[in-house]
N, C-alpha and C positions, 0 to 999 in steps of 0.2 A: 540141373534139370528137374531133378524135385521138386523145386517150390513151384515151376511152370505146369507141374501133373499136381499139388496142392494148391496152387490160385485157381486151375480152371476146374479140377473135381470139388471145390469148396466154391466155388463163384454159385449163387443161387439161382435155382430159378426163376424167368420172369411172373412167369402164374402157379400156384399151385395145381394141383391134381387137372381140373379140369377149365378151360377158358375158353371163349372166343371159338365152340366147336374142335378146338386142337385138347389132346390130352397129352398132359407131359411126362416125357419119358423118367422115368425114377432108377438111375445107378445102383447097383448090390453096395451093401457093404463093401467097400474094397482099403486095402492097406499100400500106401504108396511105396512105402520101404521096400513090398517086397515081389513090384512089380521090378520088372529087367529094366538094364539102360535104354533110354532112347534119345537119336542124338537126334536134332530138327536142322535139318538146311536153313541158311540167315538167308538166303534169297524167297525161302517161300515167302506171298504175305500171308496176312495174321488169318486169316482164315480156313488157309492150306492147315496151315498149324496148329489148330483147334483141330483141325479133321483127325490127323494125325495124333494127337493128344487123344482125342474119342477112340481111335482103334488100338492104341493102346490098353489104358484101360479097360477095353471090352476085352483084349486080350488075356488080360490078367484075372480075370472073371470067373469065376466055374458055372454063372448060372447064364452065358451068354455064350452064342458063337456066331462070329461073322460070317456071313452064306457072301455076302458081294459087299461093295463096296463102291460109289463113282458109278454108277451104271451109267452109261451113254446112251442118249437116248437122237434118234435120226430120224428124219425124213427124206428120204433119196439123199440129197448132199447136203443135208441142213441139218443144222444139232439143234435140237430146239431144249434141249435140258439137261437133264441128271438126275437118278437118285442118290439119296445121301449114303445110307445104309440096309439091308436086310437082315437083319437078324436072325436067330433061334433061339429062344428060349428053352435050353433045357432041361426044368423040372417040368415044366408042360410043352414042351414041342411046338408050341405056338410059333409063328413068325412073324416080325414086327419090321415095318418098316420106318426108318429114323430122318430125321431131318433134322440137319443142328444148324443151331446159329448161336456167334457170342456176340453180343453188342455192346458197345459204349454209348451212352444217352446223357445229354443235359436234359435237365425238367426244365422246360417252357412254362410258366407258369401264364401266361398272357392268353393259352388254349382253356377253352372250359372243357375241356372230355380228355380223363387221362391219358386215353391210347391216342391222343394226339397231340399231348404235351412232351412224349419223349423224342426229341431231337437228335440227331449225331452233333458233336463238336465243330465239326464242318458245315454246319446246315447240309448235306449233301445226303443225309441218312434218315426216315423217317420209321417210327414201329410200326403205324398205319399202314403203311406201303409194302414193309416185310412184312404184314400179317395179311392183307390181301392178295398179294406173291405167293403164298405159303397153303393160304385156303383154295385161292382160285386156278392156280399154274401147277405147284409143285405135289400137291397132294394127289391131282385127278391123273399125273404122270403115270400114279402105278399099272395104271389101265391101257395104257399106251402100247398098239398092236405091235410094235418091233421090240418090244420085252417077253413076247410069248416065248421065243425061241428057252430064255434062261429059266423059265417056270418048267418045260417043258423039259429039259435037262436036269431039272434038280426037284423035279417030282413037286411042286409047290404049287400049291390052287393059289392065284394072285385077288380073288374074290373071298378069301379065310384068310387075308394078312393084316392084321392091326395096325393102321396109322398113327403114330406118334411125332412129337418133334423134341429136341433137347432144344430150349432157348433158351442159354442162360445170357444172364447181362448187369455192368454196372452201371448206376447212375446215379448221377448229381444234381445236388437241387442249387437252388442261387443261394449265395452268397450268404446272407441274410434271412432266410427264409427257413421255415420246417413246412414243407407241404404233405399232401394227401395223394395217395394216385394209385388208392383201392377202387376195382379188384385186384392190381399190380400186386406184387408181392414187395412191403416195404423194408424187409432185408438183402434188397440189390439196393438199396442205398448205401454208398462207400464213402462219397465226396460229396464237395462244393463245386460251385462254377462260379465265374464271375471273369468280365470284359477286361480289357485290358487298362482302361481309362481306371477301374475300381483298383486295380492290381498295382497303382501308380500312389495309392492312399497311403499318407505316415504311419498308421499303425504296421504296414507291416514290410516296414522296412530293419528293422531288429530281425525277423525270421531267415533261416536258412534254404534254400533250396538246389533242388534237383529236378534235371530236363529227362526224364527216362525216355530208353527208346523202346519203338510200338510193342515189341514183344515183352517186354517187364511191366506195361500196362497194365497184362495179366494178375502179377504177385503184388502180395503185399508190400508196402514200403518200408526199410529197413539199411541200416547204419550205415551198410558198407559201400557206400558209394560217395565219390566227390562231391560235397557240398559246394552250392556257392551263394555271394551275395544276392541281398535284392537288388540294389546295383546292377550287376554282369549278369543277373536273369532277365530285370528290363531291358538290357542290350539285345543277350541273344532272341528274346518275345518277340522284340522289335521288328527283328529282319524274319518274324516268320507271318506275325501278323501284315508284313505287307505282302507276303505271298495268299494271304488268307489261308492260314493253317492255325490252326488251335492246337497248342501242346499241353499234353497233360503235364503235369509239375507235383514234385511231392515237399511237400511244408515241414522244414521240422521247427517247429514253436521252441524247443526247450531241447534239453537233453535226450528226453523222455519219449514227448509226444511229435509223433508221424502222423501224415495226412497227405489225402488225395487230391487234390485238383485242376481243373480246367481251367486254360486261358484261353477266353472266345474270342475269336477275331471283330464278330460282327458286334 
């Protein structure tokens, strides 16, 4: 469970300091060793899990404490939202409210504007679309009349709370390619992407691979797991790209050197 509290507290951010109106939330110093166990349900998905992952860590924290978490937000019998997290800052008593997201993107290189070149592996995922989500929906939530009750309970002016978001994310460029995708921040560059037709190319049929599942996404790629051929990786590809699923794959070239990447369907 460590390396899933060191893949996601080491995963970078997508922007630094300030972007796009959103300011990004910046973690204390924290040491993983000597946070507590925490076990994660295999039924949650990956995103519960990140949640879960962030309240940890904030747990472990001395200059943080979680006031809420999940707030539900209603309209007579309609849930129109959630907040992510409230915070306390307690060297300054400030409160901050959180929004996190981890993403997985391939770089579209065929887009001329970077926040609209990072794609999900599915095509089903856009940053453009989380970042208008995020400005236009999830942000203006704080203000939202059936949240007065919990300001009102825990003493908190919701008009003095600091908007922040955690977005951390990895991303992959093609294949072949070194691109650009400043203001982004170009150390969420991990991997490669590339189609499956390119995946079918002689060179790299000599290389070893591994099918990880969605929650090892997370960590770094490393020894202990079943290698297989390229062979019996283009088998199992096969039957996912007729589902139209992109699996992520970890490369080992040599002994030595590990790698990340994407098999795209489309």
């Amino acid at each position: 469970m460590n390396s899933l509290l060191y893949g996601f507290l080491n995963t970078p951010p997508l922007w630094k300091k300030q972007q796009f109106g959103l300011q990004q939330f910046e973690f204390p110093n924290l040491s993983v060793l000597d946070s507590t166990p925490l076990n994660l349900p295999d039924n949650l998905r990956l995103g519960h899990q990140m949640e879960l992952l962030f309240k940890h860590l904030i747990s472990s924290s001395e200059n943080f404490k979680m006031v809420f978490s999940n707030l539900l937000i209603d309209e007579g019998k309609l849930r129109i939202g959630e907040l992510d997290f409230i915070l306390r800052d307690s060297p300054t008593q400030k409160h901050l409210h959180v929004e996190l997201a981890y993403k997985f993107y391939v770089i579209d290189e065929s887009k001329s504007e970077p926040i609209y070149r990072l794609v999900g592996p599915n095509k089903h995922d856009m940053f453009f679309t989380k970042l208008d989500k995020l400005k236009e929906k999830q942000i203006p939530l704080l203000h939202h009349p059936s949240l007065e009750k919990y300001w009102e309970a825990s003493g908190i002016n919701p008009f003095e709370i600091e908007q922040q978001c955690c977005f951390k994310a990895q991303l992959f460029e093609a294949i072949d390619s070194v691109t650009s995708i400043r203001p982004l921040n170009t150390d969420c560059i991990v991997g490669k992407w590339l189609n499956f037709d390119a995946f079918t190319r002689p060179e790299y049929k000599s290389f070893q691979y591994y099918i990880p599942k969605k929650i090892e996404w997370v960590i770094n790629p490393h020894n202990k797991v079943p290698w297989s051929s390229h062979y019996e990786t283009l088998l199992d590809i096969n039957m996912r790209m007729l589902k139209e699923q992109s699996p992520m794959i970890w490369v080992k070239k040599d002994g030595h050197t590990l790698k990340k990447w994407f098999v795209v369907w489309w």
